[in-house]
C-alpha positions as CSV (number, residue, x, y, z in Angstrom):
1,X,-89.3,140.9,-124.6
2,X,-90.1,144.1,-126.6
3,X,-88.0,146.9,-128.0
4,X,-87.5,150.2,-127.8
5,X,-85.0,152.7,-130.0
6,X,-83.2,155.5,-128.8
7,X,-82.0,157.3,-131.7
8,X,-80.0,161.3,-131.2
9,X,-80.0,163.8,-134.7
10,X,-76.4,163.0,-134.1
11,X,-73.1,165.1,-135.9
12,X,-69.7,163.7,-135.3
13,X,-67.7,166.1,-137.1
14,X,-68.6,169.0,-139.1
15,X,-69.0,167.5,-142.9
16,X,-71.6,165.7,-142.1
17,X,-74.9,167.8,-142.8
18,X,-77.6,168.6,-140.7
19,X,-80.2,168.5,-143.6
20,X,-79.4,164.8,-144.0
21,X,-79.2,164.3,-140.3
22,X,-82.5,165.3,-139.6
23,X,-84.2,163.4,-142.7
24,X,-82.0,160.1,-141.4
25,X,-83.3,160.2,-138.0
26,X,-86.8,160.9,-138.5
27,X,-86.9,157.8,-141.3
28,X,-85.2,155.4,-138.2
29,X,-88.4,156.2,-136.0
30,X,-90.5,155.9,-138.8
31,X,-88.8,152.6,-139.5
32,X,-89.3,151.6,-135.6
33,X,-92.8,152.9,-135.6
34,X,-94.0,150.1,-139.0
35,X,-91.3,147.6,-137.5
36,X,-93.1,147.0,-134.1
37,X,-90.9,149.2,-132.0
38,X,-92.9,149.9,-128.6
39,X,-91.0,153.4,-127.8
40,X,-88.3,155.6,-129.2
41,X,-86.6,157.9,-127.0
42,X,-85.2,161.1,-127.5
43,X,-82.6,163.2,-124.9
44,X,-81.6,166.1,-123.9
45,X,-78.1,168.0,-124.1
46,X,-76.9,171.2,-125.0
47,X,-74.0,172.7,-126.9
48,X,-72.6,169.3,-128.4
49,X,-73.3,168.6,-132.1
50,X,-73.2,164.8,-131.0
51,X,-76.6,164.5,-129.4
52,X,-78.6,167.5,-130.6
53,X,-81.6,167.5,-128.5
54,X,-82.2,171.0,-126.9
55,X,-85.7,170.5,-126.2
56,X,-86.7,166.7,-126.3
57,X,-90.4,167.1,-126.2
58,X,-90.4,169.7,-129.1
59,X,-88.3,166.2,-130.7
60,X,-91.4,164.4,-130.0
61,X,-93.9,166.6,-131.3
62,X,-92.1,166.6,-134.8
63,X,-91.5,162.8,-134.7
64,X,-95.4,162.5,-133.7
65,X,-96.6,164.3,-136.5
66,X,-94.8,161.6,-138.7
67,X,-95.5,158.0,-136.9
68,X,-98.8,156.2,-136.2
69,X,-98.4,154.0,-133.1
70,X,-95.0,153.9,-131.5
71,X,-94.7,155.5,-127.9
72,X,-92.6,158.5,-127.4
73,X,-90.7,159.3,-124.8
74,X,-87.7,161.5,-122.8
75,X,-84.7,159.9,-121.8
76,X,-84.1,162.0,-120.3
77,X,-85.6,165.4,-119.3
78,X,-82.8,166.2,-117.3
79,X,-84.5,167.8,-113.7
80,X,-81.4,170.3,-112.6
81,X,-82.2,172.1,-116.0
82,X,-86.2,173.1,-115.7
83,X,-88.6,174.7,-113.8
84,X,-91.0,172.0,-112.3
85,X,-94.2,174.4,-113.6
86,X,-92.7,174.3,-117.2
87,X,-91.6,171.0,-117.3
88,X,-95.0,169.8,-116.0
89,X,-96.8,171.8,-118.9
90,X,-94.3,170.9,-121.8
91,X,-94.5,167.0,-120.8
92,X,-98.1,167.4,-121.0
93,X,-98.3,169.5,-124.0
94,X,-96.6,166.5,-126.1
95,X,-98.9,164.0,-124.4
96,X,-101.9,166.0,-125.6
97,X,-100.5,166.6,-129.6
98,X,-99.1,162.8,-129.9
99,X,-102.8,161.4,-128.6
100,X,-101.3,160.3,-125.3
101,X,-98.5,158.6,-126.6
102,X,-96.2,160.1,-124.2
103,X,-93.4,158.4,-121.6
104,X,-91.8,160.8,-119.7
105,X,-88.5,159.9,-119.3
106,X,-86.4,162.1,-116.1
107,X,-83.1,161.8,-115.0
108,X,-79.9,163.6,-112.7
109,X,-77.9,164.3,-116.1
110,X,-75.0,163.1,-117.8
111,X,-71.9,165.1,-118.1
112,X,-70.5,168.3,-115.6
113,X,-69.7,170.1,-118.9
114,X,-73.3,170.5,-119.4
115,X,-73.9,171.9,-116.1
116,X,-71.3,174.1,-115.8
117,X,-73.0,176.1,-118.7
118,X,-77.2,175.1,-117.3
119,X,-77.0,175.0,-114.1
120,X,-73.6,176.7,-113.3
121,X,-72.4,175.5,-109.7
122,X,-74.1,172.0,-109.4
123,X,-71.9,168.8,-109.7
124,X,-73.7,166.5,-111.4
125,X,-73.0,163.8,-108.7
126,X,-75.5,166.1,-106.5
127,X,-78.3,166.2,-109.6
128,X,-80.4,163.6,-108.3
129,X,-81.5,165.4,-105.4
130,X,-82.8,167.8,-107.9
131,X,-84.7,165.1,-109.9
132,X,-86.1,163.3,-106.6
133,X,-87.7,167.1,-105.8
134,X,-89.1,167.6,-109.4
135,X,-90.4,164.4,-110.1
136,X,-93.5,164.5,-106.9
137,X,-93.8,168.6,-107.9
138,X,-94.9,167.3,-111.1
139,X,-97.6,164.6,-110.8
140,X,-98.8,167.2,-108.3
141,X,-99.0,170.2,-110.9
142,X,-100.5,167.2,-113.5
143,X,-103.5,166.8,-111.1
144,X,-104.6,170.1,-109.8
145,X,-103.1,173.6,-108.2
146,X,-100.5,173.1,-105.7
147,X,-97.8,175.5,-104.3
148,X,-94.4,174.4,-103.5
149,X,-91.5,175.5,-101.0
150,X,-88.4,173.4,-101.3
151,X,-84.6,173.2,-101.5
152,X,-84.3,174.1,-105.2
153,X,-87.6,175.4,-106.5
154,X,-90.4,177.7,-104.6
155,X,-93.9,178.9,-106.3
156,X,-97.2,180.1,-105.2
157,X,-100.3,178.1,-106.3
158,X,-100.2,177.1,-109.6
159,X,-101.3,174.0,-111.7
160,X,-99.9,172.5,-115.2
161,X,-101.8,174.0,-118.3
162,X,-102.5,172.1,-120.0
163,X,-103.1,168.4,-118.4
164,X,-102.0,165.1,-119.6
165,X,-104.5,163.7,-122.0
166,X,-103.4,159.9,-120.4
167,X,-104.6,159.5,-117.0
168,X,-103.9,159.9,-114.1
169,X,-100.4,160.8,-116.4
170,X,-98.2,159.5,-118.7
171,X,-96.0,156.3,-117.6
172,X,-92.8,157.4,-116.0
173,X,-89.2,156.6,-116.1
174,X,-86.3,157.5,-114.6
175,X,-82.5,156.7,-115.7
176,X,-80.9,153.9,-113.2
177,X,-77.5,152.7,-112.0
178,X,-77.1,153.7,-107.9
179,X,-79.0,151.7,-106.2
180,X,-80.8,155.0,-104.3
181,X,-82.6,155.4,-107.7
182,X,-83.9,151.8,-108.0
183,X,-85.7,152.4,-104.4
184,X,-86.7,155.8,-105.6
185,X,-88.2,154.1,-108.6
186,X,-89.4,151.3,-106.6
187,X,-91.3,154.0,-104.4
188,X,-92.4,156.4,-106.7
189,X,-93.7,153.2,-109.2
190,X,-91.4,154.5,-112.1
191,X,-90.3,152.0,-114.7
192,X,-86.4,151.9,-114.9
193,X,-84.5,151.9,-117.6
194,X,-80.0,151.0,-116.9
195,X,-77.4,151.3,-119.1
196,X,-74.2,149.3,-118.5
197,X,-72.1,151.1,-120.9
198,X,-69.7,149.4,-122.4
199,X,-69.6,146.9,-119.2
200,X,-70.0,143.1,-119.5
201,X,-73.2,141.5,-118.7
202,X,-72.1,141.3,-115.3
203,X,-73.1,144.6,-115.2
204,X,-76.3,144.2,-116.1
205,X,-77.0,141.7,-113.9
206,X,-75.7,144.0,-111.1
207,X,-78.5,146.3,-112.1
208,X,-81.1,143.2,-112.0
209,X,-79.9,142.6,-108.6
210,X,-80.4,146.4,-107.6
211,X,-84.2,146.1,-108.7
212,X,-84.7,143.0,-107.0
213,X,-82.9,144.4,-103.7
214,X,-85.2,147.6,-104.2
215,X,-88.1,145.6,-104.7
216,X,-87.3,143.4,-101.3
217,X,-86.7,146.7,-99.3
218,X,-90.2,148.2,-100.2
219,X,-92.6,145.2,-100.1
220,X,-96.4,145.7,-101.9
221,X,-94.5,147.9,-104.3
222,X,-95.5,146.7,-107.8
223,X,-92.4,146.0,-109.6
224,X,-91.5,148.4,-112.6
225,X,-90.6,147.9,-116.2
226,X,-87.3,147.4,-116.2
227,X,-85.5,147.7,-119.7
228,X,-81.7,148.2,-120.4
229,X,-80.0,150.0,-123.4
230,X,-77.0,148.9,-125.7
231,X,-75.2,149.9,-128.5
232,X,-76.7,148.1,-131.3
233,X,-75.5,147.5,-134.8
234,X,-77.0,144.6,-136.6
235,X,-74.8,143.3,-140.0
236,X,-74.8,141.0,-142.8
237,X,-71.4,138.9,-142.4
238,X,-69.5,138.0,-139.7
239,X,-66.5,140.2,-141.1
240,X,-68.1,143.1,-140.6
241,X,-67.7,143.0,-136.9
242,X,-64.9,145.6,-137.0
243,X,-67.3,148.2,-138.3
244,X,-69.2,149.4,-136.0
245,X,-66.3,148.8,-133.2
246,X,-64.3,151.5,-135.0
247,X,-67.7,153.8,-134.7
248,X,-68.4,152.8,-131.4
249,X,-64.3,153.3,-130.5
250,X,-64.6,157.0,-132.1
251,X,-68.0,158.0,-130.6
252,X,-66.9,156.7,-127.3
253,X,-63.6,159.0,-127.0
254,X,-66.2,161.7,-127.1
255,X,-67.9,160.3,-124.7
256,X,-64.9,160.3,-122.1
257,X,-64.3,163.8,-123.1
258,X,-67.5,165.0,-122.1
259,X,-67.4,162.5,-119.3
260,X,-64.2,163.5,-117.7
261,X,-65.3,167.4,-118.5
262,X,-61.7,167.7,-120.5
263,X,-62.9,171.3,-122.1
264,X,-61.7,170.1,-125.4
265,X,-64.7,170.9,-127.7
266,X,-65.2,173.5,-130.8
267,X,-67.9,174.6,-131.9
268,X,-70.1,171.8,-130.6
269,X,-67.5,169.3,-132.0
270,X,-65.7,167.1,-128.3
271,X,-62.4,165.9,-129.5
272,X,-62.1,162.0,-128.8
273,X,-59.7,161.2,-126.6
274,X,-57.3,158.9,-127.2
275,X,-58.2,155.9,-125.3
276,X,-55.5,153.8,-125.2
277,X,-53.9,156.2,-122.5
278,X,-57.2,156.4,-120.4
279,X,-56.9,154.2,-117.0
280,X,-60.5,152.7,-117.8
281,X,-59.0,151.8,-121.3
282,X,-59.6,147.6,-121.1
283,X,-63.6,149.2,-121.7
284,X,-62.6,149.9,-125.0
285,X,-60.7,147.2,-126.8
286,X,-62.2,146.0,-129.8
287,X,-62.9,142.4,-128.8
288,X,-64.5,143.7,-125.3
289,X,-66.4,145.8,-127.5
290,X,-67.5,143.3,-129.8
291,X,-68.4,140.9,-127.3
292,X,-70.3,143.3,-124.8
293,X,-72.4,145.3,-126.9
294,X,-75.4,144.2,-129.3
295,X,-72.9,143.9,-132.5
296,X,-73.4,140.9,-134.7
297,X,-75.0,138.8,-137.5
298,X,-78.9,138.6,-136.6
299,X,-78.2,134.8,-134.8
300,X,-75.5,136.6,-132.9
301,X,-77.3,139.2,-131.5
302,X,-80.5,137.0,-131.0
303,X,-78.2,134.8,-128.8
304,X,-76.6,138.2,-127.0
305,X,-80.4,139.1,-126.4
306,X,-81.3,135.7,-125.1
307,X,-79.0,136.8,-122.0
308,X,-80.8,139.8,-121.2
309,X,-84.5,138.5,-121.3
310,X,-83.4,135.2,-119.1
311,X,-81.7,137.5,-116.3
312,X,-85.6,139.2,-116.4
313,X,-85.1,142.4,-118.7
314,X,-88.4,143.1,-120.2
315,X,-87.5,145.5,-122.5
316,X,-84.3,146.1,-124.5
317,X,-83.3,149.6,-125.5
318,X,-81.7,149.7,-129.1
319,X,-79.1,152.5,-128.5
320,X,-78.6,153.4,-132.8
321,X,-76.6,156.9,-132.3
322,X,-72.7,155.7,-132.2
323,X,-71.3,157.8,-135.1
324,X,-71.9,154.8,-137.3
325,X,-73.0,155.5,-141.2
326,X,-76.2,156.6,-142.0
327,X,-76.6,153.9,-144.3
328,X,-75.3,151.3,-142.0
329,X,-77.5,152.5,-139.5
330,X,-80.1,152.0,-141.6
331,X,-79.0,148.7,-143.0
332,X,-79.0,147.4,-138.7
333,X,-82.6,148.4,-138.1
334,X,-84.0,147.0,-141.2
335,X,-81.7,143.5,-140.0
336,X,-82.8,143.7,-136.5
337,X,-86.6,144.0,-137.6
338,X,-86.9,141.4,-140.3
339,X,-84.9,138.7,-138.4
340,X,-84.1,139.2,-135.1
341,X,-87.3,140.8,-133.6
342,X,-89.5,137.8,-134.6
343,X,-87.4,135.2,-132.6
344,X,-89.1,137.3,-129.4
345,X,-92.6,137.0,-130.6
């Protein structure tokens, strides 16, 4: 099994600053890129301090100027909020300055807030059609001219400028859960990467049973790279488990926030909601928390690993951004390279 990071220049409350934010995430990749990482993933979102990612290939760029080897990718470019001849030419762009180390990442989109200011009109729960348009217009506009007349974009001949430097174009991925986006995937041979929130790993194995049902459905489709993202917090005693459950616990209420579109956010800055009055609260208890996610001593999250590379996950997806301490942040990757990688070798 290999790894991957996906790491946000992430701000859960004004006093933190974003001098030291930017330095801390920038040393994480760099840390992924000597420690083996295969890929670190950057997002996109708008107006929230907590993932601040405007422009994820310009992200990239910066972290390609600073690591040798790791692969750098978009999770996601979210389709609803480009135009397919921009985002054809930025994707390409970044493949061309990192030296083709470029995975592009695309996805429907996370949370209604954010379109209700990008794309003002579109429920999110309709964004996929939107990303099942852009994703062909692409690889079309990566190869040569083409023109274009469909439901949400229209353009006369045109081609992207410049081209991917990896060929025919850089590895693609696109964000899973419903099973119409595993045959999608399937279909369009895009690698999947699934995120089972805060779910147990009956989740994930739901997902493993959507590829494999995708798979069946389409038959002399290669299957994908499938990989799968958790919360990840690697420490030194066993007492320490409470830590990054009270991070997790904080960063999560601004999840449901944004999730639930409340409108409670200033300046950038969602307001957690209190979770112990949400109906989905039995996601969030501390033990369900502890035992879900990747949180432990190196042996315990080697063992939680174990689970995902027997059910057939070939790549796990170090989620680090959870409003946890730099320092402990810091202190979990270095952990999770020195002894818990090497028991995957």
């Amino acid at each position: 099994m290999k790894f991957q990071l996906a790491i946000n220049m992430e701000r859960m409350d004004p006093g933190l600053d974003m001098v030291d934010v930017e330095r801390h995430t920038l040393e994480m990749v760099q840390m992924a890129d000597q420690g083996g990482f295969n890929i670190v993933w950057a997002a996109e979102h708008h107006a929230l301090e907590m993932t601040i990612a405007p422009n994820p290939f310009q992200i990239l760029t910066w972290w390609a100027a600073h690591t040798d080897r790791i692969r750098l990718g978009t999770a996601v470019a979210v389709a609803a909020y480009w135009h397919p001849i921009k985002l054809a030419g930025e994707a390409a762009m970044t493949d061309r300055l990192s030296g083709g180390r470029l995975e592009f990442g695309i996805g429907s989109g996370a949370y209604q807030r954010e379109f209700d200011r990008m794309h003002p009109g579109l429920l999110q729960s309709d964004a996929w059609k939107h990303m099942q348009e852009m994703l062909p217009v692409v690889k079309a506009l990566w190869q040569g001219d083409v023109e274009h007349d469909g439901e949400f974009w229209s353009f006369p001949l045109a081609t992207s400028v410049p081209k991917p430097l990896q060929k025919p174009h850089p590895p693609i991925w696109v964000a899973a859960r419903a099973p119409v986006t595993y045959d999608f995937a399937i279909k369009d041979g895009c690698n999947i990467m699934s995120w089972p929130l805060t779910r147990p790993m009956s989740e994930a194995e739901l997902y493993k049973g959507r590829l494999d049902q995708a798979l069946a459905d389409n038959p002399g489709c290669a299957r994908p790279i499938f990989a799968m993202m958790r919360h990840t917090c690697v420490y030194d005693k066993k007492d320490d488990w409470q830590v990054p459950v009270r991070a997790a616990q904080r960063q999560l209420g601004q999840f449901e926030n944004l999730f639930k579109n409340l409108g409670d956010v200033t300046d950038g800055f969602p307001k957690a909601v209190d979770l112990a009055g949400i109906e989905n609260r039995s996601e969030y208890d501390p033990k369900m928390l502890h035992a879900n996610m990747a949180f432990g001593t190196p042996d315990e999250v080697i063992a939680k690993l174990k689970l995902y590379q027997d059910i057939g996950v070939d790549e796990f997806i170090y989620y680090a951004s959870m409003g946890l301490g730099l320092a402990e942040q810091k202190r979990s990757l270095e952990l999770f390279i020195k002894e818990v990688m090497p028991a995957f070798v």
